[in-house]
Structure formats: C-alpha cells, structure tokens
N, CA, C and O atoms as a DFTB+ gen file, in Angstrom:
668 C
 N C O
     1  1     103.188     123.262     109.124
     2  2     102.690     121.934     109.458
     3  2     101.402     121.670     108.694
     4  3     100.618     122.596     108.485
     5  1     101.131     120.272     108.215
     6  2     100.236     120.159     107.152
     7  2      99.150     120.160     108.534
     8  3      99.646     119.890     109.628
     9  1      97.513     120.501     108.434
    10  2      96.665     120.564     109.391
    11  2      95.707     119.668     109.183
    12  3      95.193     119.334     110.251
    13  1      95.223     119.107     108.198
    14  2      94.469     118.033     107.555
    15  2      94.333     117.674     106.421
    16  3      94.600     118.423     105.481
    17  1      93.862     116.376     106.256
    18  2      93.195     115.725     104.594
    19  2      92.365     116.437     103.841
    20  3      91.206     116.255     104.214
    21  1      92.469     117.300     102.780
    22  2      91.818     117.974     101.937
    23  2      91.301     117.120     101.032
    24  3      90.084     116.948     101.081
    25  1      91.920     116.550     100.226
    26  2      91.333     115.110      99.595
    27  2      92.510     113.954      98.786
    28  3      93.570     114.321      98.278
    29  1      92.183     113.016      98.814
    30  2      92.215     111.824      97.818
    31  2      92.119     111.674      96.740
    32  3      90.962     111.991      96.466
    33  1      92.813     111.256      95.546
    34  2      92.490     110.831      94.235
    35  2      92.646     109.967      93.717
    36  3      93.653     109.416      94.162
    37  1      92.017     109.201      92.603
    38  2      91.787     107.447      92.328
    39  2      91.801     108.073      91.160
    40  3      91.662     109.284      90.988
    41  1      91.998     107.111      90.218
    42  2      91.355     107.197      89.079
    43  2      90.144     106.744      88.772
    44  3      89.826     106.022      89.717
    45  1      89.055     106.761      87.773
    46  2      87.632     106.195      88.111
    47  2      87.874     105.551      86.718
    48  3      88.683     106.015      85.915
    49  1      86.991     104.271      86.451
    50  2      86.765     104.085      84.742
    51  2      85.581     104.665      84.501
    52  3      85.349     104.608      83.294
    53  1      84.157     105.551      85.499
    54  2      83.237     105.890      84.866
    55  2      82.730     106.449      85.730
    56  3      82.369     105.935      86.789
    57  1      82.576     108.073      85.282
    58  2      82.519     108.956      86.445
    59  2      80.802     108.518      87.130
    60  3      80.369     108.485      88.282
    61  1      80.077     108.189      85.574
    62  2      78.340     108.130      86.488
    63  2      78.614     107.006      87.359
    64  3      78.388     107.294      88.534
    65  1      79.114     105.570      87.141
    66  2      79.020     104.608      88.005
    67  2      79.423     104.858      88.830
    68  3      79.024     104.107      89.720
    69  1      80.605     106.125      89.438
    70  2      81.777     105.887      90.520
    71  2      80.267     107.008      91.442
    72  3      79.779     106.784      92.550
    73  1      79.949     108.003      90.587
    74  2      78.705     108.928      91.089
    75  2      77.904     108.189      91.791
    76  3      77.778     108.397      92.998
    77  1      77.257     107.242      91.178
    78  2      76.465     106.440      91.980
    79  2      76.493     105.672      92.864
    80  3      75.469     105.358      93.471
    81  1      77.822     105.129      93.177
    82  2      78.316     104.750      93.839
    83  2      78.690     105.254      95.258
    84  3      78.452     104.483      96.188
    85  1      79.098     106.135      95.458
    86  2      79.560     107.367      96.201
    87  2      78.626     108.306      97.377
    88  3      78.759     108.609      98.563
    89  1      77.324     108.628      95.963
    90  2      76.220     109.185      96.194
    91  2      75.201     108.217      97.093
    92  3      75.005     108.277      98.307
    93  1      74.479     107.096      95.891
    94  2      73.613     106.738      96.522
    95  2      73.996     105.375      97.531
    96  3      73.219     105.118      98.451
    97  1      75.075     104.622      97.342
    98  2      75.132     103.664      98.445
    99  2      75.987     104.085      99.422
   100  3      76.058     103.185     100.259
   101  1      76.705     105.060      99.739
   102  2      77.880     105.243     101.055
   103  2      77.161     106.624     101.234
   104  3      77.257     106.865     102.437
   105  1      76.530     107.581     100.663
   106  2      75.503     108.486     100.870
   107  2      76.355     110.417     100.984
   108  3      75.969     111.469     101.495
   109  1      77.562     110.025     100.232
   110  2      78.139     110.917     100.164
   111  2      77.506     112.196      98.990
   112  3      77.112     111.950      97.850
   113  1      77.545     113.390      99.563
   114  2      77.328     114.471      98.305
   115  2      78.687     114.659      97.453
   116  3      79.874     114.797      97.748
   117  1      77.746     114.581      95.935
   118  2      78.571     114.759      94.930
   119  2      78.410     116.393      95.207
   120  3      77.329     116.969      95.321
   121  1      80.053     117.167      95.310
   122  2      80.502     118.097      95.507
   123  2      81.168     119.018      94.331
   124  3      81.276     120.245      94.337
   125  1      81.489     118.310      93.553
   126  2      81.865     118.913      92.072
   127  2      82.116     118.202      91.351
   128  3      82.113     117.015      91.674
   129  1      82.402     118.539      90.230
   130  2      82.595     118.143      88.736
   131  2      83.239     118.887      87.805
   132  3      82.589     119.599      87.040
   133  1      84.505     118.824      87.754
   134  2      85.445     119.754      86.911
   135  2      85.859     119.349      85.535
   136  3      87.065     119.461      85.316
   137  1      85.267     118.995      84.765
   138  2      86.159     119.050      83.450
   139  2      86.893     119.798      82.709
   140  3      86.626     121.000      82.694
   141  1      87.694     119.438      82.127
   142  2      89.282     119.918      81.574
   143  2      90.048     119.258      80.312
   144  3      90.408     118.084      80.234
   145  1      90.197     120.146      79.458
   146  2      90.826     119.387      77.992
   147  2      92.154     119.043      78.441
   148  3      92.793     118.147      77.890
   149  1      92.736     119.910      79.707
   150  2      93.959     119.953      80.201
   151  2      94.536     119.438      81.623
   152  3      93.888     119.728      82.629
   153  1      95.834     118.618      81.759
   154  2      96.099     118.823      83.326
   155  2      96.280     120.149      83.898
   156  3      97.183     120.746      83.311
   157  1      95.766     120.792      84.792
   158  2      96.176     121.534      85.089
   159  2      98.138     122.211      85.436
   160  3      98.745     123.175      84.969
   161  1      98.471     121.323      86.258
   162  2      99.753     121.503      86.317
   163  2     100.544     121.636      85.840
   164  3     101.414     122.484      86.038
   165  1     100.460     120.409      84.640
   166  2     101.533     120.247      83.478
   167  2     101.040     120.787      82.014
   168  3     101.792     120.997      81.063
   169  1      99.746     120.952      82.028
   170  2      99.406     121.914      80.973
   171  2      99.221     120.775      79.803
   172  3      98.581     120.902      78.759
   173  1      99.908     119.702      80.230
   174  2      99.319     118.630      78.875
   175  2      97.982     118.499      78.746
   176  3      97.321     118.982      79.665
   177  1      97.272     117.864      77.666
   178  2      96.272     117.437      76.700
   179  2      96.361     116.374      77.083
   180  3      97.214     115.498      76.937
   181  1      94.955     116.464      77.878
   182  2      94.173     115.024      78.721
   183  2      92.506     115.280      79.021
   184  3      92.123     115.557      80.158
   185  1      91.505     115.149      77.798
   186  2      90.705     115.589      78.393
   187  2      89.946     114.901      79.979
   188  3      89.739     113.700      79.807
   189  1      89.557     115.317      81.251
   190  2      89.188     114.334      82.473
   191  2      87.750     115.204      82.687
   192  3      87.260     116.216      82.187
   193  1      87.320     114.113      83.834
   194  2      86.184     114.869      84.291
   195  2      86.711     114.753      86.332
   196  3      86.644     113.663      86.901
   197  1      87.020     115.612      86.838
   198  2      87.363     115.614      88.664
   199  2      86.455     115.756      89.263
   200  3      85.917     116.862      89.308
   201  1      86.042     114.850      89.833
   202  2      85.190     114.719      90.824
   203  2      85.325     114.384      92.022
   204  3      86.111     113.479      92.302
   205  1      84.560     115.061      93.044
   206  2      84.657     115.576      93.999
   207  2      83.411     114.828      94.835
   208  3      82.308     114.750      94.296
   209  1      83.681     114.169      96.452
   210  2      82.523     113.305      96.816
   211  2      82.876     114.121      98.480
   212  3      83.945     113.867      99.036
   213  1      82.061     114.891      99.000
   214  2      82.259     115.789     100.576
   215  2      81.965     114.811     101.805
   216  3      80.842     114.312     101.881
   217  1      82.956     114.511     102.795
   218  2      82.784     114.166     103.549
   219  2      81.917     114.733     104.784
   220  3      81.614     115.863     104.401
   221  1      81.481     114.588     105.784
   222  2      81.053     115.320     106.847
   223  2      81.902     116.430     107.965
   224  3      81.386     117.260     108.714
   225  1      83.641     116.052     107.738
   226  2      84.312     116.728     108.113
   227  2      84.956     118.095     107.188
   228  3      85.586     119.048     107.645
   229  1      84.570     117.836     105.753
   230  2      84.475     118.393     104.611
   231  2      85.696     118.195     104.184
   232  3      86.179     119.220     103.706
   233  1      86.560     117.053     104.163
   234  2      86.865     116.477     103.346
   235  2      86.874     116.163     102.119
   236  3      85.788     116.547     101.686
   237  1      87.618     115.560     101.068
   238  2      86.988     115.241      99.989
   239  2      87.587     113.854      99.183
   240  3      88.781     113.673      98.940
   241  1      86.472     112.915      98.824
   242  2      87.174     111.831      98.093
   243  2      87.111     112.585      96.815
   244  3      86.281     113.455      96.551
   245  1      88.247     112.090      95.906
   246  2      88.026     112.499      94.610
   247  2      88.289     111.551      93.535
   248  3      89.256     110.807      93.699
   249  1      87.436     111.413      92.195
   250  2      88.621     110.891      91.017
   251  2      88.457     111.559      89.596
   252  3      87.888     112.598      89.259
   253  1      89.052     110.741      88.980
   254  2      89.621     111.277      87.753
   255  2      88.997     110.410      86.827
   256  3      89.409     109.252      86.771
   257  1      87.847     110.862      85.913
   258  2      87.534     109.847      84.529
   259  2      88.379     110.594      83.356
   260  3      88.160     111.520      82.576
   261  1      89.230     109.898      83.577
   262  2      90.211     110.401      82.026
   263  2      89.446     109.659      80.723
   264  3      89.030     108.501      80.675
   265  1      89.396     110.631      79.750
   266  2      88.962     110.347      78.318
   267  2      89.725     109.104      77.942
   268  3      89.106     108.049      77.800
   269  1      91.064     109.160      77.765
   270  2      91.478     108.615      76.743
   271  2      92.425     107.431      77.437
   272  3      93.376     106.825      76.943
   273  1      91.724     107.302      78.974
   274  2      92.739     105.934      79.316
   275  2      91.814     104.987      79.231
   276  3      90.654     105.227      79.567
   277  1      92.140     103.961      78.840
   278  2      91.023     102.660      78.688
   279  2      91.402     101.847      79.259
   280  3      90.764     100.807      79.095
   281  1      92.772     101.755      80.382
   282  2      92.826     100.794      81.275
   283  2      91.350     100.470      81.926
   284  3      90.412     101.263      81.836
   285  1      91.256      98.956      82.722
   286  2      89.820      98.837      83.198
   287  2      89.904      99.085      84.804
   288  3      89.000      99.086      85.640
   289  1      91.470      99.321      84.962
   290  2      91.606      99.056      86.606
   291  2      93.153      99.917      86.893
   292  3      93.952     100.156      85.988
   293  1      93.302     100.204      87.963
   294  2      95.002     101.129      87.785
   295  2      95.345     100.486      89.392
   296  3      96.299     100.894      90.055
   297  1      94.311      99.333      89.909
   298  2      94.505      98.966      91.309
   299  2      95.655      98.585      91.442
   300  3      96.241      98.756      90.373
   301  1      96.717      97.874      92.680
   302  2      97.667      97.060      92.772
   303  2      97.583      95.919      92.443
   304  3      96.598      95.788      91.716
   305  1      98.227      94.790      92.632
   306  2      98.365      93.622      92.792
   307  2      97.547      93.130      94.247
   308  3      96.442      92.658      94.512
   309  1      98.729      93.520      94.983
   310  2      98.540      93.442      96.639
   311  2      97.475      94.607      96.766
   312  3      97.900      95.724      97.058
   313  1      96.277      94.443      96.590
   314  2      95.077      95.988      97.002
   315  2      95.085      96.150      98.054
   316  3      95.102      97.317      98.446
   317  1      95.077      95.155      98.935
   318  2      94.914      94.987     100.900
   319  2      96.104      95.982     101.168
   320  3      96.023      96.360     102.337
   321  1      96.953      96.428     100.655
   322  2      97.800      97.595     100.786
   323  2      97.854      98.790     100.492
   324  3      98.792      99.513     100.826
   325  1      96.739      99.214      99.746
   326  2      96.408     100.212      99.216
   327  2      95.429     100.158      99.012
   328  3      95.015      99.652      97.969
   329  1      94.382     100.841     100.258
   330  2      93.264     101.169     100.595
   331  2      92.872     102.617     100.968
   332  3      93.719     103.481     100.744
   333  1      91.989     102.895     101.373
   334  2      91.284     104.301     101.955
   335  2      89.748     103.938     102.658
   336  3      88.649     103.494     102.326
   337  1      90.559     104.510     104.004
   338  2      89.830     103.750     105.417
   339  2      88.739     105.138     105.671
   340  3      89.211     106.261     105.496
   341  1      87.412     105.002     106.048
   342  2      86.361     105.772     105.978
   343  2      85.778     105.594     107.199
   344  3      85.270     104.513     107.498
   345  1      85.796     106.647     108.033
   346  2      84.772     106.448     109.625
   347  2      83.954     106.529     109.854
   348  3      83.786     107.743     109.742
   349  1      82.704     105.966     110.295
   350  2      81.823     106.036     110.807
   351  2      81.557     106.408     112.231
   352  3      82.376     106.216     113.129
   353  1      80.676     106.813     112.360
   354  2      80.493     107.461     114.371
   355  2      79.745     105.982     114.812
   356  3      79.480     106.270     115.979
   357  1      79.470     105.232     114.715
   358  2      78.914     104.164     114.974
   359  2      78.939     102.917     114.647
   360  3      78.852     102.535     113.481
   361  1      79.086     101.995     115.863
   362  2      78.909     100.588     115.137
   363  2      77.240     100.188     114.108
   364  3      76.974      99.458     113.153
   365  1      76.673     100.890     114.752
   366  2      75.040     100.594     114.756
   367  2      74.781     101.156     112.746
   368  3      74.413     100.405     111.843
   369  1      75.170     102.811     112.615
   370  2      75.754     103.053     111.062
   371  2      76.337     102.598     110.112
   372  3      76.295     102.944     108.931
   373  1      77.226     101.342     110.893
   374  2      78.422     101.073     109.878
   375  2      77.160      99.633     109.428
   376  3      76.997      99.273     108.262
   377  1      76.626      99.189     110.279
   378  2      76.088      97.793     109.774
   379  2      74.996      98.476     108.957
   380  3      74.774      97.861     107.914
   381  1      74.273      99.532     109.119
   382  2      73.247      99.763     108.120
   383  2      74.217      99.960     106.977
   384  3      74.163      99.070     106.128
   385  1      74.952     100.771     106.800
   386  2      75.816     100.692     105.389
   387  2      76.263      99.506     105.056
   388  3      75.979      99.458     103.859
   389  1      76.717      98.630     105.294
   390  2      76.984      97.446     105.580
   391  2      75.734      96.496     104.843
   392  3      75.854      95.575     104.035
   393  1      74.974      96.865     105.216
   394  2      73.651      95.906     104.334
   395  2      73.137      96.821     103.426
   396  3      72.166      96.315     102.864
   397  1      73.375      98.003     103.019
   398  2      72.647      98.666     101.713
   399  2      74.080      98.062     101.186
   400  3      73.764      97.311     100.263
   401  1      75.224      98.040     101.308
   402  2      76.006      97.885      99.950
   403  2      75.877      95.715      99.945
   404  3      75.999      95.101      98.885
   405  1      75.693      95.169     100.960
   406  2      74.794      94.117     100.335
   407  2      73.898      94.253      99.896
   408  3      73.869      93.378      99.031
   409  1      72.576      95.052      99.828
   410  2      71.773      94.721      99.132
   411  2      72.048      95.179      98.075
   412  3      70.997      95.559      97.560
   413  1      73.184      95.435      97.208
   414  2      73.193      96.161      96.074
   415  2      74.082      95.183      95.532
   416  3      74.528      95.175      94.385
   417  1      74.282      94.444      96.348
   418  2      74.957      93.169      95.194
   419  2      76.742      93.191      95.864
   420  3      77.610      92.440      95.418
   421  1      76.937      94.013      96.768
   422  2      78.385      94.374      97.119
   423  2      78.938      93.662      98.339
   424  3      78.654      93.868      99.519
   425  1      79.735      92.833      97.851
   426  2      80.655      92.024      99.455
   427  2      81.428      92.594     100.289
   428  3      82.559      93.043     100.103
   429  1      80.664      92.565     101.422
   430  2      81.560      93.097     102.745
   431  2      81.866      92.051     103.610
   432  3      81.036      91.406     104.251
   433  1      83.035      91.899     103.617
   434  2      83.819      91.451     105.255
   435  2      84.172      92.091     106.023
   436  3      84.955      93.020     105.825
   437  1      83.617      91.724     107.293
   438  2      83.644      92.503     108.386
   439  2      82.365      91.816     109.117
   440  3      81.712      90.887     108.640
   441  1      82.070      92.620     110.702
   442  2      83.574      93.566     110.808
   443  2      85.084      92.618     111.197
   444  3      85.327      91.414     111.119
   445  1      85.600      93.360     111.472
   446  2      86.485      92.858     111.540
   447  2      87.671      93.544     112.761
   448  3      88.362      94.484     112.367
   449  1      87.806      93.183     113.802
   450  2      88.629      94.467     115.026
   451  2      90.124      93.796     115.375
   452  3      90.648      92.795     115.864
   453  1      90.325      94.669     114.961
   454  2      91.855      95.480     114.882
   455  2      92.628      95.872     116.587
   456  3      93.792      95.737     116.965
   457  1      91.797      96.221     117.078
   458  2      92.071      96.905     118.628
   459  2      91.716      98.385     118.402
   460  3      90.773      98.846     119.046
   461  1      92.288      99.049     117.673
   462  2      91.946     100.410     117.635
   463  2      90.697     100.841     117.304
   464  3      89.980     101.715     117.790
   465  1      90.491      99.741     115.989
   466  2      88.899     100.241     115.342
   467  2      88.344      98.850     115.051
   468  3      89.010      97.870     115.385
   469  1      87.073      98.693     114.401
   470  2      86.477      97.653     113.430
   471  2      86.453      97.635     112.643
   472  3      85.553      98.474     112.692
   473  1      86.587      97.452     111.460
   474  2      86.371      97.437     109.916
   475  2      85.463      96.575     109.161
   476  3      85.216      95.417     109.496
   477  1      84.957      97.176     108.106
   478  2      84.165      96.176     107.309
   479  2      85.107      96.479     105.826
   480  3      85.825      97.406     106.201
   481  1      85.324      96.316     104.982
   482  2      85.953      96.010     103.977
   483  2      84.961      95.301     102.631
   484  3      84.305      94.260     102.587
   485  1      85.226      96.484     101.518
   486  2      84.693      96.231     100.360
   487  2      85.369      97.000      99.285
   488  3      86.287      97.785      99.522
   489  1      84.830      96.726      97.923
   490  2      85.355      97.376      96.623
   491  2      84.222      98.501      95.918
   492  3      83.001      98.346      95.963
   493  1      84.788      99.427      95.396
   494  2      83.964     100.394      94.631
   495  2      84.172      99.978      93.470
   496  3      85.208      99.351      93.250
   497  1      82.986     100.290      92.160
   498  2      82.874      99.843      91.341
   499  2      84.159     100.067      90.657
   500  3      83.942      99.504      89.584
   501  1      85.231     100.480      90.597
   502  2      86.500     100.441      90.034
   503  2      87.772      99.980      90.677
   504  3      88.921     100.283      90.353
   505  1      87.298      99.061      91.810
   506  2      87.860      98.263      92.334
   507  2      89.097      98.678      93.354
   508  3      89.908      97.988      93.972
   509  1      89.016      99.228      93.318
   510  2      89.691     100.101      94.926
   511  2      88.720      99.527      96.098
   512  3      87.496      99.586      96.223
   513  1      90.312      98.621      97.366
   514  2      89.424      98.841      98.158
   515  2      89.301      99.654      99.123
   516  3      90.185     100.407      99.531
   517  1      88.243      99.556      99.529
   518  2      87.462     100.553     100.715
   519  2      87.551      99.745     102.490
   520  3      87.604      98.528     102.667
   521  1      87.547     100.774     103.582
   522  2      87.438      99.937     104.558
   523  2      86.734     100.639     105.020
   524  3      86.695     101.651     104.320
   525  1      85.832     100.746     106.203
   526  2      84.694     101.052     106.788
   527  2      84.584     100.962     108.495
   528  3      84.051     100.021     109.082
   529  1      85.205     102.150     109.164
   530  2      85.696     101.759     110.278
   531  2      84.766     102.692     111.147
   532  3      84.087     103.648     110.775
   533  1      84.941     102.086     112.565
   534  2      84.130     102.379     113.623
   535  2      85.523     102.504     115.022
   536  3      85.985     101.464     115.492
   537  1      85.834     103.387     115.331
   538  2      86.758     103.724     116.449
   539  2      86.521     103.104     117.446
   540  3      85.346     103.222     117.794
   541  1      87.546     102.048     118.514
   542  2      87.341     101.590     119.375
   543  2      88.837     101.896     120.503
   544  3      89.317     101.361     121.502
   545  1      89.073     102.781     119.837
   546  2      90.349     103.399     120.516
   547  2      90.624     104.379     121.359
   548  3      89.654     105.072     121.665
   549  1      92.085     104.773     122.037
   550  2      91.488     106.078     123.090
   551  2      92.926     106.743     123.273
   552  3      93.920     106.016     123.303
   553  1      93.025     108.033     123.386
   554  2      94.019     108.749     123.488
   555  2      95.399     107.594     123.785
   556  3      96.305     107.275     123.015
   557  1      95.133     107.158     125.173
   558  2      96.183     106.287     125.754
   559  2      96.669     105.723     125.220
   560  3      97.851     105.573     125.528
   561  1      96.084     104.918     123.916
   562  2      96.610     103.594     123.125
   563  2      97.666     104.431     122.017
   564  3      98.740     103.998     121.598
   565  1      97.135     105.526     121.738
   566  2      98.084     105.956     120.580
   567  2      99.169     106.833     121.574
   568  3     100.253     107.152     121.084
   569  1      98.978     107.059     122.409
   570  2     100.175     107.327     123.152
   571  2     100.881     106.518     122.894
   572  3     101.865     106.532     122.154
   573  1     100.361     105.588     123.594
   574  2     101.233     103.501     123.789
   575  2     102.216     103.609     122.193
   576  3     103.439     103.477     122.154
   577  1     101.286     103.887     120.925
   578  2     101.593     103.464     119.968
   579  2     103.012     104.592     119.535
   580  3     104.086     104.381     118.971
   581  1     102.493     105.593     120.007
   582  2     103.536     106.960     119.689
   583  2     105.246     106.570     120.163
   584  3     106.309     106.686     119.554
   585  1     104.893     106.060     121.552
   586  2     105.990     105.624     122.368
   587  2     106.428     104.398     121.768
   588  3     107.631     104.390     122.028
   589  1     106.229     103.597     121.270
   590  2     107.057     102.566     120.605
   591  2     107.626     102.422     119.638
   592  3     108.559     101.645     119.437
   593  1     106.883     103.533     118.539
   594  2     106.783     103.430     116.885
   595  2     108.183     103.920     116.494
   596  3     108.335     104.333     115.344
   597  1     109.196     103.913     117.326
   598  2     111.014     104.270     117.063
   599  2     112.057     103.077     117.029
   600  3     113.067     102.830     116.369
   601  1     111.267     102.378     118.158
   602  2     111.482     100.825     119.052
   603  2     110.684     100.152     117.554
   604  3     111.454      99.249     117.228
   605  1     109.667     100.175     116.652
   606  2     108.944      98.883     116.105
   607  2     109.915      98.922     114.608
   608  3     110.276      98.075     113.791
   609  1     110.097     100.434     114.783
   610  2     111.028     100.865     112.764
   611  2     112.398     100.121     113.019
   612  3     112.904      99.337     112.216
   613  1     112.894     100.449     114.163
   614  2     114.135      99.251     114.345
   615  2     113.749      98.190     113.822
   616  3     114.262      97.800     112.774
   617  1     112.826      97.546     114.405
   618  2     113.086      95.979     114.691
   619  2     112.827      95.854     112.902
   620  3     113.590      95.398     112.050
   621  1     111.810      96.293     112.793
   622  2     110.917      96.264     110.654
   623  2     112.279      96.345     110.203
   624  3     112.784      95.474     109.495
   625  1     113.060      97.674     110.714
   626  2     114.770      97.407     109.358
   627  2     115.277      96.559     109.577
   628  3     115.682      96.028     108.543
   629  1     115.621      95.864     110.739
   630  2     116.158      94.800     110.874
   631  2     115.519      93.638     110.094
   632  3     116.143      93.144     109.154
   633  1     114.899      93.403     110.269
   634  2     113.293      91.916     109.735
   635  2     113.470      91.824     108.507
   636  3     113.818      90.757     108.002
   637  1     113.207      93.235     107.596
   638  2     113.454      93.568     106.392
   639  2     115.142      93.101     105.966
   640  3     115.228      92.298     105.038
   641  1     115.840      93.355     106.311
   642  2     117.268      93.685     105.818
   643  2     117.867      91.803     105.931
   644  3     118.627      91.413     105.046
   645  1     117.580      91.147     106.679
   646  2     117.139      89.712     106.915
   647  2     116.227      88.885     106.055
   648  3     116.504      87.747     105.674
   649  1     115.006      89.601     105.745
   650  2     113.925      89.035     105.187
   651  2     113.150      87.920     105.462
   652  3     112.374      87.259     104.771
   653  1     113.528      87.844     106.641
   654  2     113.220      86.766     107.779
   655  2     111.560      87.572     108.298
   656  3     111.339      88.748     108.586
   657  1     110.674      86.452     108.257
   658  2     109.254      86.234     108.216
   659  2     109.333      86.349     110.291
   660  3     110.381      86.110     110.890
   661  1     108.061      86.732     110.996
   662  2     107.756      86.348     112.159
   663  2     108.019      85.176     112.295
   664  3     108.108      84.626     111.197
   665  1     108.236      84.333     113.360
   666  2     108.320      82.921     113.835
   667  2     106.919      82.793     114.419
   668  3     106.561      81.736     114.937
C-alpha cells in the first residue's frame, strides 16, 4: 500500500525564479538541486537541473529546468484542473501568505470555501496553478464522502455517457 506523497514534479522555465519563488514568498526550504546531462531512467541526453522545495511534513515539491526545452509554459488549457493544493494549519497563516504574495505583485482569489476546506488560489512564476488551503473538515464528512463516492461514479458515468450538463 502506497503510505504517502513523497513528491510532485512540474516542469520549471527557470530554476532561480521558480527558487525564489518557493523559497522566499511561500517560505519553503530549497532542499536540493540535482543536475544531470542525463534522465536518469531512460538514460537519454537531457541536460536538467531537479529541484527539490521540503514541506513541513517532509514532503517534497519538485521541478525540472530542462536545458534544452524552450517551451514558455507546459500548463493545460483548462489549469483550474490541474492544480496542487498546499495546507496551511491556519486561517490566520494562510492570509499572511496571502498578502506577501500580494505584495509581490501576485493575484490571489480567495478565500474561497468549499465545505471541506478554504482556498486561496494563485500562479507560480511558471504558471501552474497553486491553491492554498485551510481545513474546515472532520472525520465524519469524509466518512459521508467515502459512503457515497460508489453512488456519485454511477451517476458521473451515466452524465458523461449522455453528456447531459446539471439542470
């Protein structure tokens, strides 16, 4: 059985900006820095630099400044679908982060509550977005949620297979 999130990977367009980013406004330690002429796995010729950002649970965000890709962005279309949600122990934390990445020039919406949690929502300098959550949830509810989530995949294949929108 998998036991937890070891880490995440993005691609970055610039490892110092994504560094600074990481480091000094969300206040994460830069944890490593691996460069490599090679992928590891596949053994191809790619020179990157992997970097490594430690969470408090010791976790790890990570990305990839590849040499030789010059895309400016590898985001989706739809980004609001492909995110990476970040917790905070506090509402009171999340708003101080919340105004250092405004004062740095960075738009947050939020918060924003969900039922389970709050969110504030923003972009890192390579445009991935980020969400910024504060737990407002409790064993019971994800029970609630556990117990239905067999009952909700029905109804989604159905909805889907239709393509029929909520009323």
């Amino acid at each position: 059985m998998l036991k937890k999130l070891h880490h995440v990977a993005y691609r970055c367009v610039d490892a110092e900006q994504t560094t600074k980013f990481y480091t000094e406004l969300l206040g994460l330690k830069l944890a490593a820095a691996l460069v490599h002429n090679y992928v590891p796995s596949t053994k191809k010729s790619d020179p990157h630099n992997h970097i490594f950002f430690e969470m408090d649970d010791g976790s790890f965000i990570a990305f990839f400044d590849v040499m030789n890709d010059t895309r400016s962005s590898s985001v989706p279309e739809n980004d609001w679908a492909q995110h990476l949600a970040l917790e905070t122990e506090s509402h009171e934390r999340a708003e101080l982060l919340a105004q250092r990445l405004r004062d740095n020039g960075v738009e947050v919406i939020g918060p924003i509550g969900h039922g389970f949690c709050d969110s504030y929502y923003f972009y890192d300098p390579n445009g991935h977005r980020l969400e910024m959550t504060v737990r407002t949830d409790s064993a019971t509810m994800w029970d609630d949620f556990a117990r239905a989530a067999g009952d909700e995949m029905t109804k989604w294949r159905e909805r889907k297979a239709t393509g029929k929108a909520v009323a």
